[in-house]
C-alpha positions as CSV (number, residue, x, y, z in Angstrom):
1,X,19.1,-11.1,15.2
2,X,15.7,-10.8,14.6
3,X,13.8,-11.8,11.3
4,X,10.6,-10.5,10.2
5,X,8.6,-11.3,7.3
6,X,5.4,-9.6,5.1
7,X,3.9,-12.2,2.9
8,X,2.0,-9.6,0.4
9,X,0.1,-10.8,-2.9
10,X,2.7,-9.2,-5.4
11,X,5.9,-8.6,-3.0
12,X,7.6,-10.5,0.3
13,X,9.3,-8.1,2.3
14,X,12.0,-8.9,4.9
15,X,13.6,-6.9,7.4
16,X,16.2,-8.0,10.2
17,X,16.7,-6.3,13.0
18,X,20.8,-6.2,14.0
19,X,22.9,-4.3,16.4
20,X,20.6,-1.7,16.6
21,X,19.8,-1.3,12.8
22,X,17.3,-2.7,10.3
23,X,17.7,-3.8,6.6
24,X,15.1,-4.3,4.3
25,X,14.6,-6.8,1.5
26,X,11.9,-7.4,-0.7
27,X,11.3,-10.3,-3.1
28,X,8.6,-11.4,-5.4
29,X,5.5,-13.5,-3.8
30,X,6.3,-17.3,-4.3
31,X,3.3,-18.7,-5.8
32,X,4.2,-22.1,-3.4
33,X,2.3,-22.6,0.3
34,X,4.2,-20.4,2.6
35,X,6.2,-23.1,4.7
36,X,9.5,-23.1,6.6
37,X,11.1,-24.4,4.0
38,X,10.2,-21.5,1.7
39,X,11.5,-19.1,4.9
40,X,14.5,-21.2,4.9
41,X,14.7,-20.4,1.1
42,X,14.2,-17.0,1.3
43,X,16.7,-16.2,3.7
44,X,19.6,-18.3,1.6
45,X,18.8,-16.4,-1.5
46,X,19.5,-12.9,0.8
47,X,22.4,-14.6,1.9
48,X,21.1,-13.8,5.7
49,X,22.4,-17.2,7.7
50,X,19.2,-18.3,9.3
51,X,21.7,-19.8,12.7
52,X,22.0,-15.9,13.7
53,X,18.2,-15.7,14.0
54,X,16.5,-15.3,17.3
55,X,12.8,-15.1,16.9
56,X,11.3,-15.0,13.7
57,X,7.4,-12.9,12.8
58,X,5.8,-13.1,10.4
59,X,2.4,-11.6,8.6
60,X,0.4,-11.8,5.5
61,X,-1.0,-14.5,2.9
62,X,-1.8,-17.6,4.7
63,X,1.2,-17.2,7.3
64,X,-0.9,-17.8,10.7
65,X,-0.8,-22.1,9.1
66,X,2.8,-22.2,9.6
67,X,4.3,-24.3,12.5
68,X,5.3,-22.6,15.8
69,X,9.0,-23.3,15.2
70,X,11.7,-23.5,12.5
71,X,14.8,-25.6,14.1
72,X,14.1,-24.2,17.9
73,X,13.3,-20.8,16.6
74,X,10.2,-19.6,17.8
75,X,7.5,-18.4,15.1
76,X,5.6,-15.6,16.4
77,X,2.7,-14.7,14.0
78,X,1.3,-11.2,13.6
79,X,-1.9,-10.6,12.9
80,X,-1.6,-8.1,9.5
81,X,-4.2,-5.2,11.1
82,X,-1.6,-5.0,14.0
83,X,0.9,-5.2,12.1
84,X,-0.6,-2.2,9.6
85,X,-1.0,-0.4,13.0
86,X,2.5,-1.2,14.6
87,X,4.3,-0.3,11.4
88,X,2.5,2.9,10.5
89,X,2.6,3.9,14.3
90,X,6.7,3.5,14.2
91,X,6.8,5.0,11.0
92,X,4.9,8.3,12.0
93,X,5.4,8.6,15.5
94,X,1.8,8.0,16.1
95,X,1.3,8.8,20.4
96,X,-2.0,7.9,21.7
97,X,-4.1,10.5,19.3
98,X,-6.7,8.8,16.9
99,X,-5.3,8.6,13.4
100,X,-6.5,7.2,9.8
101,X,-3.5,4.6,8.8
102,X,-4.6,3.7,4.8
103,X,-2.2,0.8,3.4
104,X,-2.2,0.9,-0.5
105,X,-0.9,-2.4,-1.6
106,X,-2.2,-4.5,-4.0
107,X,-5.9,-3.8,-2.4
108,X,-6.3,-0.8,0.0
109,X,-7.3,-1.2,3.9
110,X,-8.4,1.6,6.3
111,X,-7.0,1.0,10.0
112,X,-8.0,3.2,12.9
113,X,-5.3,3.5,14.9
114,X,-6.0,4.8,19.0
115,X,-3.0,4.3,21.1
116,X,-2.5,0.3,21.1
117,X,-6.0,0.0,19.7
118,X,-6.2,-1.0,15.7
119,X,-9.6,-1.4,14.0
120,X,-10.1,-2.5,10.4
121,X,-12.3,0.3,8.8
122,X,-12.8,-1.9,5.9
123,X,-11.1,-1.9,2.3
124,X,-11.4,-2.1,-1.1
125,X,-10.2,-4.0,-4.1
126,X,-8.6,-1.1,-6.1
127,X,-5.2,-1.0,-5.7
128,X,-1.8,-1.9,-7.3
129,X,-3.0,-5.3,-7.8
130,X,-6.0,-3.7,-10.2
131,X,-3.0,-1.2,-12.2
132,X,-1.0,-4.4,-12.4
133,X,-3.4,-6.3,-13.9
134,X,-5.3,-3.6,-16.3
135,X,-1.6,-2.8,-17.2
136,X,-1.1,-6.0,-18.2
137,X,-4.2,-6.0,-20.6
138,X,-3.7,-2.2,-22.0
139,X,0.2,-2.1,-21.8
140,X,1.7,-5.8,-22.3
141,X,3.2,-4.8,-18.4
142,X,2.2,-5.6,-15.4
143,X,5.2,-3.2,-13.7
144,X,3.3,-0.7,-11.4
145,X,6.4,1.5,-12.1
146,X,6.5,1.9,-15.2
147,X,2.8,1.8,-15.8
148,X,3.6,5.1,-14.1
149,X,6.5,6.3,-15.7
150,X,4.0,6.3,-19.1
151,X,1.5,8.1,-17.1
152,X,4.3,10.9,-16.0
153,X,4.6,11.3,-19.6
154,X,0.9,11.6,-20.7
155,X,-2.3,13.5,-20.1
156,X,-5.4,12.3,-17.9
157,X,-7.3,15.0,-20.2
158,X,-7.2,13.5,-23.3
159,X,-9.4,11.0,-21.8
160,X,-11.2,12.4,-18.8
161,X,-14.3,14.4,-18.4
162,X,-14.3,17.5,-15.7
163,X,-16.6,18.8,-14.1
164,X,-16.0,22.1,-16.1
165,X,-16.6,20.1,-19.3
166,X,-19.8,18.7,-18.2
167,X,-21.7,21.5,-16.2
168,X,-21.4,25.2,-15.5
169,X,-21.5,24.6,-11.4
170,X,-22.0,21.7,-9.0
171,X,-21.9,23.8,-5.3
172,X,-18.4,24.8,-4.7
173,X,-16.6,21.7,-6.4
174,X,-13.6,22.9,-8.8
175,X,-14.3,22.7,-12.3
176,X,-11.3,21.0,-13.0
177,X,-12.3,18.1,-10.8
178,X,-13.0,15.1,-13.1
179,X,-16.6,14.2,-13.6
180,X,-16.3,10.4,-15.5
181,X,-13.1,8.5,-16.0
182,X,-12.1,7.8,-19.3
183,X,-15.4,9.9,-20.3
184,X,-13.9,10.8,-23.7
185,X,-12.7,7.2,-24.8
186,X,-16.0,6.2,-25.4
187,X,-16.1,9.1,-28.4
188,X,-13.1,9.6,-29.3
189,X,-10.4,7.6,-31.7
190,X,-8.0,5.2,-30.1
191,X,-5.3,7.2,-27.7
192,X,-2.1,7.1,-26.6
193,X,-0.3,4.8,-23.8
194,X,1.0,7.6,-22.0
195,X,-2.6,9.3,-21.9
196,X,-4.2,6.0,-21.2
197,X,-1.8,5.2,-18.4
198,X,-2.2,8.8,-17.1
199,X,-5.8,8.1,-16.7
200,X,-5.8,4.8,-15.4
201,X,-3.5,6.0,-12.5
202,X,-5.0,8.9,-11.6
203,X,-8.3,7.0,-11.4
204,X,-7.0,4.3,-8.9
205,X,-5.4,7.5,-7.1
206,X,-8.9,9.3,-7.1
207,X,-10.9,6.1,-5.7
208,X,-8.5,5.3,-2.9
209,X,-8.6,9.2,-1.7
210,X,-12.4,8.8,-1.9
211,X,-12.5,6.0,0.6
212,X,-9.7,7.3,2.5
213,X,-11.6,11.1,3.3
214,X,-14.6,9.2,3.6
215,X,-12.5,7.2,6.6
216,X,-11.1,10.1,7.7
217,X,-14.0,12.0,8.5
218,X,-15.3,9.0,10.0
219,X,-13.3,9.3,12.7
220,X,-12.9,13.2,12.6
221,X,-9.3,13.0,11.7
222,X,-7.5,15.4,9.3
223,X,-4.8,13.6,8.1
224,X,-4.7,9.7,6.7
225,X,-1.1,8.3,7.3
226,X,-0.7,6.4,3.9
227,X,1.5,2.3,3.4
228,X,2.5,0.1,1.0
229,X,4.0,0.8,-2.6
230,X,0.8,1.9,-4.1
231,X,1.0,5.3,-2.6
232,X,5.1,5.9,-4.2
233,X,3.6,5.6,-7.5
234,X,3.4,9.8,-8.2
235,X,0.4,9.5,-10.6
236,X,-1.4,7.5,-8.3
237,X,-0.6,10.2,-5.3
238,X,-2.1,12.8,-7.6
239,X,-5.2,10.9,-8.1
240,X,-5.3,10.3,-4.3
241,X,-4.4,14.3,-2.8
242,X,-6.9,15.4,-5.1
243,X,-9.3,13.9,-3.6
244,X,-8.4,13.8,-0.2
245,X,-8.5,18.0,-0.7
246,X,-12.3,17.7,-1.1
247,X,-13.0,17.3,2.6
248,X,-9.6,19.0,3.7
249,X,-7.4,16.0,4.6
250,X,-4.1,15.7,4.4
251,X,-2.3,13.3,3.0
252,X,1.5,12.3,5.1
253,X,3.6,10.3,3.1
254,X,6.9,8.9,5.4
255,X,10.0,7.4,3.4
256,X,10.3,3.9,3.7
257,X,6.4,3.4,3.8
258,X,6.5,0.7,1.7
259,X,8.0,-1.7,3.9
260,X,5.4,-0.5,7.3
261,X,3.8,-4.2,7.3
262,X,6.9,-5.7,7.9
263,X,8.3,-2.8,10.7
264,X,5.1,-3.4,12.1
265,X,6.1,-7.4,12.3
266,X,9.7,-6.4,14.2
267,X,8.2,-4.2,16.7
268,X,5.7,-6.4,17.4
269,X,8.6,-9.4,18.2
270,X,11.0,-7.0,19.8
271,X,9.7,-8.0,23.1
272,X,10.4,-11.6,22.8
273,X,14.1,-11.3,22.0
């Protein structure tokens, strides 16, 4: 049995690789030091018996400081840009073509991928993490989904300002392309949740499809291959496909996504089993 493990900011996701089949598990980031005793932990509360394991990976947070070894089982650690590429690679059946991998997590990180070759394009800060924690302050929530699920149920136009609102023509841009987040709020009376949360999401959307056609076109690809739970959220996708249609990218979105850190983890230990 093999045991991998993704040490994100908000989430820690497991998978364990068995006879040929994989099953996930995800659990809320410890606010402890990651340790072998916190591993040891994690794997009681899944009820997974840590005497089958093999080899364990890991990935993420400060992982690389753990010891080598947990009771003779070899550590191996992943570095989290391979493991980003590995994951995303498995996930989308990536060959030797150049691709745009973009993991939206609690931040947002642009990898180019080129056969076993994965370079960090760089990142930004706006991400789950930044909905979480504006959700918190706006909402009394800090749950991504259902920051969402208000958002599904509200309109971004209540508070936005489009292009079409603002000016008769900017070259060939759309008019309904928005031209300042939250424009209206700072005229208008106070709005609803839904409307606010519609907004908000569809702003984080638009900013990560900004720096992910940007990316793409950096490496004159046509597609960005999207990770991590950000990118589930629909309002957020929205946001993000809008934007990506600017520069004609396309957006591919695989099931089980969220979990490509941690698939990028096994494939990446498979060969010391």
């Amino acid at each position: 049995m093999l045991a991998a493990f993704d040490f994100g900011i908000s989430n820690t996701d497991v998978a364990i690789f068995s006879e040929n089949s994989v099953k996930y598990f995800t659990v809320p980031s410890s606010k402890e030091k990651i340790t072998t005793n916190l591993i040891e932990k994690i794997l009681f509360d899944l009820e997974l018996h840590i005497t089958k394991v093999e080899v364990l990976g890991v990935t993420g947070g400060k992982s690389s400081d753990l010891e080598d070894s947990l009771g003779g089982i070899e550590i191996i650690k992943i570095n989290e840009i391979e493991a980003i590429g590995l994951g995303a690679k498995k996930l989308y059946g990536l060959e030797d073509e150049s691709a745009l991998i973009v993991s939206a997590g609690t931040g947002t990180a642009c990898v180019h991928a080129q056969g076993e070759s994965f370079n960090h394009l760089g990142g930004i800060a706006v991400g789950g993490g930044m909905l979480e924690g504006l959700g918190s302050l706006l909402f009394n929530t800090s749950n991504g989904g259902e920051i969402n699920e208000f958002g599904e149920k509200g309109s971004r136009l209540e508070l936005d300002l489009l292009i079409g609102d603002v000016v008769n023509k900017i070259g060939n841009l759309s008019p309904e392309l928005t031209a300042v987040n939250f424009g209206r709020a700072a005229f208008s009376s106070t709005d609803t949740m839904e409307n606010t949360a519609a907004a908000l999401c569809n702003m984080i959307g638009e900013v990560i499809g900004t720096i992910a056609y940007l990316n793409a076109l950096l490496i004159a690809s046509e597609k960005a291959c999207f990770i991590g739970r950000t990118s589930c959220l629909s309002e957020i996708r929205n946001g993000i496909d809008q934007r990506l249609g600017l520069a004609g990218v396309q957006g591919q979105y695989q099931p089980n996504r969220e979990y490509a850190n941690v698939i990028g983890v096994l494939e990446g230990i498979k060969k010391y089993k």
